[in-house]
N, C-alpha and C positions, 0 to 999 in steps of 0.2 A: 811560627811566631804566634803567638798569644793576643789576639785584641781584646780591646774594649766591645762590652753590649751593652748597647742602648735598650730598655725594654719598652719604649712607644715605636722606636723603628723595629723590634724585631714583631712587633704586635701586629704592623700592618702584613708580614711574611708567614708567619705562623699561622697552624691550623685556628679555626675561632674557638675560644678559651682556650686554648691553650698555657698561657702565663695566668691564668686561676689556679690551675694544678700542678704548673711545674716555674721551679726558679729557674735558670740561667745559668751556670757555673763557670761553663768556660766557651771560647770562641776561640777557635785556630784557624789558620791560612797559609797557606803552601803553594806554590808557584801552579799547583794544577787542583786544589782541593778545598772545601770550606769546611769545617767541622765545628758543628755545635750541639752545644751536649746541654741537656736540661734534666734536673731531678727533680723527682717528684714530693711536692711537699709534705710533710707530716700531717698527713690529716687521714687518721682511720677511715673506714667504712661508716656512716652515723650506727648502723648495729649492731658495732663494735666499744661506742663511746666507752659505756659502762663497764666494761670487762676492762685485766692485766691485759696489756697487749705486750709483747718481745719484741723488739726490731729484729729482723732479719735479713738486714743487709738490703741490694738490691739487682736487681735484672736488669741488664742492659738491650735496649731493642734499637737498633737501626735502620732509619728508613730514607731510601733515598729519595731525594726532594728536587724540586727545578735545580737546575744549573743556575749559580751566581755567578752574574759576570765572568761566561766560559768557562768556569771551575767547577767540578763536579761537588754538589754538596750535600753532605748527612746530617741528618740529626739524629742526632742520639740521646733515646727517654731513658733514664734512670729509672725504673719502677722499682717501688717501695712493696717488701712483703714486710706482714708483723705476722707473730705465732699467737694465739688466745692461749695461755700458760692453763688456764684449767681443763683446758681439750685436745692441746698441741695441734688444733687445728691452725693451717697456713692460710691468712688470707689478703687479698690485691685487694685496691679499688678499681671499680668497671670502666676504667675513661676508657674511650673507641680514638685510638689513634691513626689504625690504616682501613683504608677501604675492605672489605670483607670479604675475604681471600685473594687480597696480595698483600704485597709488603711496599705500598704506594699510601702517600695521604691522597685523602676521597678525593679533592681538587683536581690533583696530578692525573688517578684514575679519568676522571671525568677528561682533561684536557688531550689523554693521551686515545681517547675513544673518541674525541669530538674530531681529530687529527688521523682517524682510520688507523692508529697505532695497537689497538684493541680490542 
């Protein structure tokens, strides 16, 4: 089932900025699972302003997040690549969505070390 997002209630759940960088697209819910997916907005690198940018589509990264209400939940970031057409170089923007080496937002890391989990 598909719900509605609110983006002031998912503001207070999400990592901080989080919704400066990424829309919201979809919410799903399933008797054991939450799923929300967010993509990342159009907005180059600033050291890219000036240059042809390509879209290239995007990457999907998922990371698993607290439990809502017993349900295990993901979020899934859409990252945005663009190609620079006079270099063919591929390039992301730098946003740090998990803690640094896992695939945990930093919080969770933290909660799950403060908990002897880690």
């Amino acid at each position: 089932m598909t719900i509605p997002i609110d983006r002031s209630v998912l503001d207070l759940f999400l990592p901080e900025s989080t919704l400066d960088w990424f829309d919201v697209v979809k919410g799903e819910k399933t008797k054991t699972e939450v799923r929300i997916t967010l993509e990342e907005k159009n907005n180059p690198p600033e050291q890219y302003k000036n240059k042809k940018l390509l879209s290239k589509g995007f990457t999907d990264i998922t990371i698993e997040d607290f439990p809502i209400r017993g349900k295990h939940a993901a979020l899934i970031f859409r990252r945005r690549r663009w190609q620079v057409e006079d270099t063919g170089k591929l390039v992301t923007r730098d946003i740090k969505l998990c803690f640094p080496h896992t695939q945990l937002e930093k919080e969770f890391a933290d909660f799950l070390k403060a908990g002897g989990g880690g």
